[in-house]
Structure formats: structure tokens, C-alpha cells
C-alpha positions in Angstrom: 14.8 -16.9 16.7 13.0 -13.7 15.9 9.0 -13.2 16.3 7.0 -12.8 13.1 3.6 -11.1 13.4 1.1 -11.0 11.0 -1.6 -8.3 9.3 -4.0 -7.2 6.9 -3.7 -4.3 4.7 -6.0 -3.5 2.0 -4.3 -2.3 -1.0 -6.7 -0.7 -4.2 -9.7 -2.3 -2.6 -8.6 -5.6 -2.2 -7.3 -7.1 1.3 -3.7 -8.6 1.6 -2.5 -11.3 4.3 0.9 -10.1 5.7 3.9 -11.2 7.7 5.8 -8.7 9.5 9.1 -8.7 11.7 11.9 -6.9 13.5 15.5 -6.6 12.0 18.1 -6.2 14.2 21.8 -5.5 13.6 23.8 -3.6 16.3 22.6 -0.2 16.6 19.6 -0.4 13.8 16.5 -1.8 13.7 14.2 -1.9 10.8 10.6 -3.4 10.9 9.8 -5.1 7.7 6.3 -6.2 6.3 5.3 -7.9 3.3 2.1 -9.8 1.7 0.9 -10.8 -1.5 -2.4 -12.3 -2.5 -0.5 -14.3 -5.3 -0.7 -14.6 -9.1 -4.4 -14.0 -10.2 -3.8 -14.3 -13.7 -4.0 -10.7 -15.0 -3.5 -6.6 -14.1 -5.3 -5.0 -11.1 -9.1 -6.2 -12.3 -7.9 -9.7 -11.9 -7.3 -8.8 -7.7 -3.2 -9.6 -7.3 -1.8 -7.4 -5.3 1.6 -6.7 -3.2 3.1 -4.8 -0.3 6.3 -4.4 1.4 6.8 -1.9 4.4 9.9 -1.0 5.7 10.1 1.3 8.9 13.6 2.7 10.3 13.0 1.7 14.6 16.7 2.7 14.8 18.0 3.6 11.8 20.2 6.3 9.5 18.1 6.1 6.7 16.9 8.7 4.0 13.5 7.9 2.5 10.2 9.1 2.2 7.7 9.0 5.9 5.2 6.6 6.5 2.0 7.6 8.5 4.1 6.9 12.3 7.7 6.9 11.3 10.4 7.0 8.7 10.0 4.3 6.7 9.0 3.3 2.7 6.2 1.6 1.5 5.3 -0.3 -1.6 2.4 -1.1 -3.2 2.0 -2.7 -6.7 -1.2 -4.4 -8.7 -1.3 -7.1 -11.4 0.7 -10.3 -11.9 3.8 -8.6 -13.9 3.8 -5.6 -11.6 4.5 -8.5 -8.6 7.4 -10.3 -11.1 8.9 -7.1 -11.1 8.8 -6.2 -7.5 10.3 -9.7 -6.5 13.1 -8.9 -9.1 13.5 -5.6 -8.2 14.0 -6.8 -4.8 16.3 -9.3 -5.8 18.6 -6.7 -7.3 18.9 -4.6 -4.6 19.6 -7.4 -2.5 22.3 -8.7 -4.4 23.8 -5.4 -5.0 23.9 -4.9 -1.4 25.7 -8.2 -0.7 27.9 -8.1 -3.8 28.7 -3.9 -2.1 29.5 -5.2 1.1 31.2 -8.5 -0.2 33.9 -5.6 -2.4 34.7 -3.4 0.3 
């Protein structure tokens, strides 16, 4: 079983309970971290708000640098800005399954 911590970031003014955790698989290890304050019913007035980190411990990965290490963060405000996030995600992760599921 694998430890899950959690945080507080404040994104456009507005605080944002998160969960964060280590991913290990062989020689990498990513630390993810995500939170959401949740539908509000509206764009960033209304208060919703998302965030996903993702730091490379271990890692060959090219992306942009966080403040401490190689990593990517993402930050999006309003309702439909979080839909599109979780879908977003969504892709990704079934293009990477549905990659490694071809090879």
C-alpha cells in the first residue's frame, strides 16, 4: 500500500484541499498531486478551481521545471475548465494504455 499525503495550495486566490503520493515503477519515481474545490456552478468568480502536480523523483522526462525540480503543473478555474481537465486526463491516460497495450 503506498502513503498518500495531503496539502493546500491556493490557486487565483482561492485555497484547494489536496492529495498527493509517490509513483513507483522500477527505476522512476514520479510524485503526483491533485485537488479540486469541486463544481461551484460557474467560471473563476464562482471559486472552482483545480490542480495537478507532477514531479519527476527519478525520472527521464522532458517538461517544463517546477520551483524544486522537473516536474509540470496545472492549474485551471471554472466548472468547464475542470470537465476539460478530467477529460483531458482521461485521454492521455487511455492513449498511454492503448500505446503500451499495441507495442
Amino acid at each position: 500500500m503506498y502513503e498518500i499525503r495531503e496539502g493546500l495550495k491556493r490557486i487565483n486566490g482561492k485555497f484547494v484541499d489536496t492529495f498527493e503520493r509517490d509513483v513507483k515503477e522500477d527505476g522512476c519515481h514520479l510524485e503526483v498531486e491533485a485537488g479540486t474545490t469541486g463544481f461551484k456552478g460557474g467560471g473563476r468568480e464562482s471559486g472552482s478551481r483545480a490542480y495537478v502536480r507532477i514531479e519527476g523523483m527519478q525520472a527521464d522526462m522532458l517538461v517544463g521545471t517546477t520551483s524544486t525540480k522537473e516536474g509540470v503543473e496545472i492549474a485551471v478555474c471554472g466548472d468547464d475548465e475542470i470537465l476539460a481537465l478530467i477529460e483531458a486526463l482521461r485521454f492521455a491516460e487511455k492513449a498511454l494504455i492503448d500505446g503500451c497495450r499495441e507495442k
